[in-house]
C-alpha positions in Angstrom: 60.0 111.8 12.4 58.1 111.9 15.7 55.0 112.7 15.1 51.6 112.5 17.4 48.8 110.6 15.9 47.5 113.4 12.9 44.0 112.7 13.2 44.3 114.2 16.9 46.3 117.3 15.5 43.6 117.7 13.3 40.9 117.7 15.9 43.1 119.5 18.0 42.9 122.3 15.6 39.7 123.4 15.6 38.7 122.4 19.1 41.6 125.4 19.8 39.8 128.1 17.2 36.3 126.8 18.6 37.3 126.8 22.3 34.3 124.3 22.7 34.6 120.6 22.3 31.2 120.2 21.8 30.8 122.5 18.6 34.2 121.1 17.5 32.6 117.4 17.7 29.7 119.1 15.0 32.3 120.4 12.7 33.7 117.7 12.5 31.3 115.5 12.7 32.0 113.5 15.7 30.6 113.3 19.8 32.2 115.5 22.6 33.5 112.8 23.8 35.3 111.7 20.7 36.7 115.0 20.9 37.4 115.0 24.2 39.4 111.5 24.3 41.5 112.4 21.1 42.7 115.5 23.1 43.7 113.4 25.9 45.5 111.1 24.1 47.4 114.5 22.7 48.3 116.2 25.8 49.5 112.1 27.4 51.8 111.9 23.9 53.1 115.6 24.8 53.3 114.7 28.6 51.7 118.3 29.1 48.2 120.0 29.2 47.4 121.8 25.9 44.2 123.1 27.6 42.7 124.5 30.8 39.4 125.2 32.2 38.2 128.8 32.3 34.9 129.1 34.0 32.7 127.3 31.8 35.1 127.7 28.5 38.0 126.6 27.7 41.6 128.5 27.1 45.2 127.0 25.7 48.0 127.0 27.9 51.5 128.4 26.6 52.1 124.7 25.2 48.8 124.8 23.3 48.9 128.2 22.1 53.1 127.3 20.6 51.0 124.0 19.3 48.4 125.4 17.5 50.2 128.3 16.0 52.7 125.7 14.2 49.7 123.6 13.4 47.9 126.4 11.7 51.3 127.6 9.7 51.5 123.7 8.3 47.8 123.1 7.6 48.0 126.4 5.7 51.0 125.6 3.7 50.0 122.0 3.3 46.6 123.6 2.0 48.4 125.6 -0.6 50.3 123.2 -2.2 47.3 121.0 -2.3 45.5 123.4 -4.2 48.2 124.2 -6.5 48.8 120.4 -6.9 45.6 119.2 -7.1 43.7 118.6 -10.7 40.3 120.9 -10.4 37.4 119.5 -11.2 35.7 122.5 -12.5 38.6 123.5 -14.6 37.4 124.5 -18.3 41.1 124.4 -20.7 42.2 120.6 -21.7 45.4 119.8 -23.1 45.3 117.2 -26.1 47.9 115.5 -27.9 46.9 113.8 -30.7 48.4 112.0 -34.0 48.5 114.2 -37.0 46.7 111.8 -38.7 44.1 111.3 -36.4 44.2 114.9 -35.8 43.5 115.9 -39.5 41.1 113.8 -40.4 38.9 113.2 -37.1 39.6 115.5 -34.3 40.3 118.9 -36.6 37.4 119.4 -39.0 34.7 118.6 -36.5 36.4 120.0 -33.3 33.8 123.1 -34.1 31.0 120.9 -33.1 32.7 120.0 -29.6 33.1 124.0 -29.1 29.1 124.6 -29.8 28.0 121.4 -27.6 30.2 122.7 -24.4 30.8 126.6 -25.3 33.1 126.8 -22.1 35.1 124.5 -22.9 38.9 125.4 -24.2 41.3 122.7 -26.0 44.6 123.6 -26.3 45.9 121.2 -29.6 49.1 119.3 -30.2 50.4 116.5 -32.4 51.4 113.9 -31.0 54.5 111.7 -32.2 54.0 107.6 -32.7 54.3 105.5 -29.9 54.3 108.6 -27.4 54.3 107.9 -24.0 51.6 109.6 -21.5 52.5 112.2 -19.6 49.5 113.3 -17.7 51.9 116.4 -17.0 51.8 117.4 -20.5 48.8 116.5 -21.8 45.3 115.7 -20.4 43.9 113.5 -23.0 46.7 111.5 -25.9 45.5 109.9 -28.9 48.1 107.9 -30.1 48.5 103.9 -31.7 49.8 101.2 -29.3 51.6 97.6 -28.8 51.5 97.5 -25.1 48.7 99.6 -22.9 50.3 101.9 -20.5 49.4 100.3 -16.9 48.7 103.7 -15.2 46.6 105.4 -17.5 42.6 105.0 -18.7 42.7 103.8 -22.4 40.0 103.5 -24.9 40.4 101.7 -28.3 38.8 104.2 -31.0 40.1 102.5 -34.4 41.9 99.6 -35.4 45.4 99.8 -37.0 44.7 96.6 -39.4 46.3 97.8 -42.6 45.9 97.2 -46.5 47.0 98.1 -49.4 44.8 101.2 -51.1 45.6 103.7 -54.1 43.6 106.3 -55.3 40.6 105.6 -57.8 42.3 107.3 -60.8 45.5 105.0 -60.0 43.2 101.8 -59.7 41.7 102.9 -63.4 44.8 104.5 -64.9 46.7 100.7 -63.9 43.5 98.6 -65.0 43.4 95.0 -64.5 46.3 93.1 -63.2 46.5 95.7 -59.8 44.6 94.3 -57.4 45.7 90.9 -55.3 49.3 90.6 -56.3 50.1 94.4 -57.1 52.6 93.3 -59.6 54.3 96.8 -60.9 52.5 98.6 -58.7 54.6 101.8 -57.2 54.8 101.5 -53.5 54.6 104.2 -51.1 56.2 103.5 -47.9 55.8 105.5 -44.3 59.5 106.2 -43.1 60.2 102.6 -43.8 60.2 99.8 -46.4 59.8 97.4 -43.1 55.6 97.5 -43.5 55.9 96.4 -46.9 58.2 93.6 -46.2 55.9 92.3 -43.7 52.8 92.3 -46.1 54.0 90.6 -48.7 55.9 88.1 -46.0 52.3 87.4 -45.0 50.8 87.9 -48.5 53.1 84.8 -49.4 55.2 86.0 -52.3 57.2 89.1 -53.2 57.8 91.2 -56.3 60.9 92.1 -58.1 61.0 95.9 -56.9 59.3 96.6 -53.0 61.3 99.7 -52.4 60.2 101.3 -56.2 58.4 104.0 -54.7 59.4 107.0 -52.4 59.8 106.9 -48.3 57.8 109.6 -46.4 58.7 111.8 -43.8 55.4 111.8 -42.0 52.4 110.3 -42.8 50.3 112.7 -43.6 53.0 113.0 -47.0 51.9 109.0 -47.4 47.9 110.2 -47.2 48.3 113.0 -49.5 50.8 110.7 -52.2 48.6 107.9 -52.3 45.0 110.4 -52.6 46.9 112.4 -55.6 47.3 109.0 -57.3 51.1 108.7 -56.6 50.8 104.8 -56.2 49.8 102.1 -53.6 50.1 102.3 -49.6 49.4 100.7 -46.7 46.9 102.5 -44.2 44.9 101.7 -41.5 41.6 101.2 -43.6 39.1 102.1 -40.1 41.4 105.6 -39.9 40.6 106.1 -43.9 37.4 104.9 -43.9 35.4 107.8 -45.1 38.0 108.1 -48.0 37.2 104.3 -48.5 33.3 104.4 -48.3 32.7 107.5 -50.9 35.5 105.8 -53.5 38.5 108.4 -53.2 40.6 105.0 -51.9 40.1 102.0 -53.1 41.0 98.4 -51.0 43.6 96.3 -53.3 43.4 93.4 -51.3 41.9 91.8 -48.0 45.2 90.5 -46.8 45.9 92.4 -43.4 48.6 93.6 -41.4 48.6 94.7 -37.6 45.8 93.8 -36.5 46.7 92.9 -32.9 47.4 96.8 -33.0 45.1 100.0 -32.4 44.6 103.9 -32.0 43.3 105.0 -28.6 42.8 107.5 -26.2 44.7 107.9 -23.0 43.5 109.8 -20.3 44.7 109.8 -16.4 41.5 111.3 -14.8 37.8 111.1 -16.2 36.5 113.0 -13.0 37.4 116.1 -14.6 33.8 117.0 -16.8 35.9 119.0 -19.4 37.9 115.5 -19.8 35.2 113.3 -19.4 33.1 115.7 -21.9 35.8 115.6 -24.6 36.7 111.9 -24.5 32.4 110.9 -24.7 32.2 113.7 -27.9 35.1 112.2 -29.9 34.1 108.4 -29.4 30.8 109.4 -30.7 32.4 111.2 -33.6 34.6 108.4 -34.3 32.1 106.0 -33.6 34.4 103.7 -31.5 
């Protein structure tokens, strides 16, 4: 494209609505003589004059008046688009996506007090799938687990995804002594894969008879509620389920660990936006990341 410099089409702009170079050098906050030279480099790169004297004013010649009405037409349309483009800043409805169960046991129950602190405030809600991907055309804010941070994207870490096993306090009593450590004839309850349970006990150093004795969820949410109801023993991220942990519902079988190079955290492309930026602060408080 052949193009004259855009700063100059710019000036030239409102020097034409103004009709004055000096009060177009104010509004845009440069000298008359700024403005004056910018023009003159514009009407050399046209190789005609855009503007004539008129007593002591100024007036556009056919060139400049054809100029400035296809300037004004682009300006405007390139003004729309911005606008329509362009993420407000004073915008109050946030999209999050968030894991169902981060979203059920974190974001959910208390999201009340996010609505009191910041009253104008709307959150549109959505669950999120494992591993998604952040699509900051989708979603404003994603709370999701991770292997590799996404390079374009703000991240926070808000738990860690170090898992052990845990069963229910009536399981750990109805089982009695012999569960914990080696969780020999325990009933296993896996999360849409016997795979996490192979790698504990690869890590745990031995194996029992029977590792796929118990039944395969859908979802975990189905593992949460099996293992609370005293179905048998899973393996959860113990920082996620740590309320369930601290008052007794869940007990801790053993300290032997898996993932815990992994996390939970929340992804966000823009923190200018305050309804953003408000939401993101409120939930690492409540998590206490």
């Amino acid at each position: 494209m052949k193009l004259p410099p855009m700063n100059t089409l710019a000036t030239f702009c409102v020097a034409a609505h103004r009709m004055n170079f000096s009060q177009a050098g104010e509004e845009l906050n440069i000298t008359h003589a700024a403005v004056s030279n910018q023009m003159k480099r514009l009407e050399e790169w046209f190789g005609r004059k855009l503007f004539e004297r008129s007593g002591r004013g100024l007036k556009l010649t056919v060139a400049g008046q054809e100029l400035l009405r296809t300037v004004d037409a682009s300006l405007l349309a390139i003004s729309a688009t911005s606008e329509k483009l362009r993420v407000s800043r004073d915008r109050r409805q946030i999209s999050v996506a968030c894991l169902p169960s981060i979203a059920t046991r974190w974001l959910v129950p208390s999201l009340s007090e996010f609505m009191q602190r910041y009253p104008g405030v709307s959150v549109e809600m959505s669950y999120a799938e494992a591993y998604q991907t952040f699509d900051p055309e989708r979603h404003d804010i994603l709370v999701t687990h991770l292997t590799e941070l996404p390079e374009r994207a703000l991240t926070t870490r808000i738990f860690s995804r170090t898992s052990k096993p845990v069963a229910s306090a009536a399981y750990v009593r109805e089982r009695g002594e012999g569960l914990e450590g080696r969780l020999e004839g325990a009933r296993l309850l896996h999360d849409a894969t016997v795979q996490d349970w192979e790698d504990w006990f690869a890590v745990a150093g031995f194996r029992p008879l029977h590792t796929t004795n118990g039944p395969v969820s859908p979802d975990f949410n189905f593992l949460f509620t099996a293992v609370l109801a005293g179905h048998g023993v899973a393996l959860c991220p113990v920082e996620v389920f740590r309320q369930e942990i601290e008052r007794g519902d869940l007990v801790v079988l053993s300290d032997i660990a898996t993932r815990q190079d992994q996390g939970y955290y929340i992804v966000t492309a823009d923190r200018r936006v305050p309804a953003v930026t408000n939401f993101i602060r409120w939930f690492l408080e409540r998590v206490g990341a």
